[in-house]
C-alpha positions in Angstrom: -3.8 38.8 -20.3 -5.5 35.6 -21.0 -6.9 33.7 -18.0 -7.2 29.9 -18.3 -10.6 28.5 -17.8 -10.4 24.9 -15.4 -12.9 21.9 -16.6 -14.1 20.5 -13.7 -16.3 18.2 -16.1 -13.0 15.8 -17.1 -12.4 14.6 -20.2 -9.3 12.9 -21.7 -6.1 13.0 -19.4 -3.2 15.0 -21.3 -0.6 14.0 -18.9 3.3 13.9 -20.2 4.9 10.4 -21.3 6.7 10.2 -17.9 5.3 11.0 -14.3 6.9 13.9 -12.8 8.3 12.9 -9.4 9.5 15.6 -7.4 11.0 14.0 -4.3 13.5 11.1 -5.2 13.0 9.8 -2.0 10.9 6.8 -2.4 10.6 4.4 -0.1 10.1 1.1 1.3 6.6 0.3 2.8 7.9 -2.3 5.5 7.9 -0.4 8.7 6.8 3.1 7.4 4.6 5.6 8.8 1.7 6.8 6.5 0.1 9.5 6.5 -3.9 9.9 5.2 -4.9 13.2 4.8 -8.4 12.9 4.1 -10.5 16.1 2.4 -14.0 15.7 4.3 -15.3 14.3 1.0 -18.0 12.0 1.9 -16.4 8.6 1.4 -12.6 9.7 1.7 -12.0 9.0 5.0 -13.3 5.2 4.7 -11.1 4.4 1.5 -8.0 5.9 2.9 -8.2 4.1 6.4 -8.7 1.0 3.7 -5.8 1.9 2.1 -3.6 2.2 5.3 -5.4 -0.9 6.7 -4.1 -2.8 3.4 -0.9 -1.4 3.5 -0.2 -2.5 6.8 -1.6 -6.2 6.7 -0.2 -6.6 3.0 2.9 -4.8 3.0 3.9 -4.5 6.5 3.8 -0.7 7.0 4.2 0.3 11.3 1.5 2.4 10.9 -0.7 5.5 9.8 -1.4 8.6 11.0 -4.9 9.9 10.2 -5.6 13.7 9.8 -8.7 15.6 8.3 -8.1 18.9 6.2 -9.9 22.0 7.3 -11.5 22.7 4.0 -11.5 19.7 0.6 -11.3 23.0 -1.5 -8.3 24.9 0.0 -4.5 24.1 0.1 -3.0 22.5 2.8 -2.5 24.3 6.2 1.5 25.0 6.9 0.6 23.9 10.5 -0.8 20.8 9.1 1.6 20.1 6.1 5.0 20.2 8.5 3.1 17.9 11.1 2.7 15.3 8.4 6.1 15.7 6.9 7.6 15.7 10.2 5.7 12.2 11.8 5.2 10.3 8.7 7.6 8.5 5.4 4.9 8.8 2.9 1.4 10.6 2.7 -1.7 9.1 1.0 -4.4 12.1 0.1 -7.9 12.2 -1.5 -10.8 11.8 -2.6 -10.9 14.2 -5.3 -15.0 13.8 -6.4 -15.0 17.0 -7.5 -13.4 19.6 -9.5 -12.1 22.0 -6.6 -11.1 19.2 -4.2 -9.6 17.1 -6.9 -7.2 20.5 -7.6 -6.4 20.9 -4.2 -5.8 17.1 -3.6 -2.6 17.0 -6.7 -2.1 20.7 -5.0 -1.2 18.9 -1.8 0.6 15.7 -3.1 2.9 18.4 -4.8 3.4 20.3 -1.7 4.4 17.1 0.3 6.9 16.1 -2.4 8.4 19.2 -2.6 9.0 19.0 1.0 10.8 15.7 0.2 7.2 13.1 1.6 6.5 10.4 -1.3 2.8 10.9 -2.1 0.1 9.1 -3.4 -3.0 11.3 -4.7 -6.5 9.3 -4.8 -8.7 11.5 -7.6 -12.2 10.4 -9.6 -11.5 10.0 -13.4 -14.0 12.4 -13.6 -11.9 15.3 -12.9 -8.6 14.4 -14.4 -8.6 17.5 -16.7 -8.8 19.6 -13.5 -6.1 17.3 -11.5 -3.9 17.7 -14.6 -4.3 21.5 -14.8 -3.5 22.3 -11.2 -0.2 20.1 -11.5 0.6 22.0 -14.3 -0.1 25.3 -12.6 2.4 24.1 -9.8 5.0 23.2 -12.5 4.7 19.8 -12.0 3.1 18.5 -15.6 2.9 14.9 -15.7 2.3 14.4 -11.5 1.3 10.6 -11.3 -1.3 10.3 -9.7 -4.3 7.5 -8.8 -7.1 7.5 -10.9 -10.6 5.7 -9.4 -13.9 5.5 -11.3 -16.3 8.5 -10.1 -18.2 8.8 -8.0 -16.7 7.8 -4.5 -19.5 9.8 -2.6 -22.4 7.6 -3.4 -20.7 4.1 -2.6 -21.5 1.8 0.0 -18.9 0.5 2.7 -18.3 -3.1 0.4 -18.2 -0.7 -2.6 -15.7 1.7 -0.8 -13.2 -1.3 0.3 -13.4 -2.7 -3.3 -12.2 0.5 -4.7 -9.7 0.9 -2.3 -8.6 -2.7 -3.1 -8.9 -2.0 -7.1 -6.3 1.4 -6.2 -3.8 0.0 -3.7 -1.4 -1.4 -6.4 -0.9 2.2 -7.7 -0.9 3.5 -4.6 2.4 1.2 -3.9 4.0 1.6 -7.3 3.4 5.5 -6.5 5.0 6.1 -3.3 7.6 3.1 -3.9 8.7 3.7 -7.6 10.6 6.5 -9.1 8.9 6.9 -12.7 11.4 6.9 -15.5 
């Protein structure tokens, strides 16, 4: 049996023409609950609360809900994943910086769509290969996700808030927009 071999290195993204979307239940941003599910990445918890701060000054969302995984590298808990899909409309999730937690980011946007949660995926362009190979491995080539210049771990707070700025459009046009 041949075993496939992940690049956490990147490289260029082979991603189908269109984005697979698993949940089509999109929604609007005015008055929605969001949900950041941040990885312990240093850095992710910063840009998400920026994103959720954004979305709620610029696009009138009620409100987030802020959670921490237990471990960047691992799937998300049941416990945790329910709670989430139970108290929030959409779920933002990130930072993949790395190869492992970039997997197990697109591992958990997948997870929340297939529970029927729009969700947006923050991951480093360095580790697209990876991001694309673990959608792949959950039947889900093509998952749209957000792409942001690496490295997040090294950035200032300015730099952090300008990233999340530069992301938020895609962010929108990914829990808002069913892709064609």
């Amino acid at each position: 049996m041949v075993e496939a071999i992940l690049d956490p290195t990147g490289g260029r993204r082979a991603v189908a023409q269109g984005a697979a979307v698993l949940t089509p239940n999109r929604l609007k941003l005015a008055g929605a609950t969001i949900g950041l599910l941040e990885n312990t990445k240093k850095n992710a918890a910063p840009f998400l609360a920026e994103l959720g701060r954004l979305l709620v000054e610029r696009h009138g969302a009620a409100g987030v809900v802020a959670r921490t995984k237990t471990a960047f590298a691992m799937p998300i808990p049941e416990e945790q994943l329910a709670e989430l899909a139970r108290t929030c409309d959409a779920v933002i999730t990130g930072v993949g910086d790395c190869g492992s937690c970039s997997a197990s980011a697109v591992a958990d946007g997948i997870a929340f769509e297939r529970h029927g949660i729009p969700a947006a995926v923050i991951c480093s362009d360095a580790f697209i290969v990876t991001a694309d190979a673990m959608a792949g491995m959950r039947d889900a080539t093509g998952y749209h996700y957000v792409v942001t210049p690496h490295p997040v771990a090294v950035l200032g707070p300015d730099e952090v808030r300008k990233r999340a700025e530069e992301a938020l459009d895609d962010v929108v046009a990914i829990l808002t927009s069913v892709a064609s």
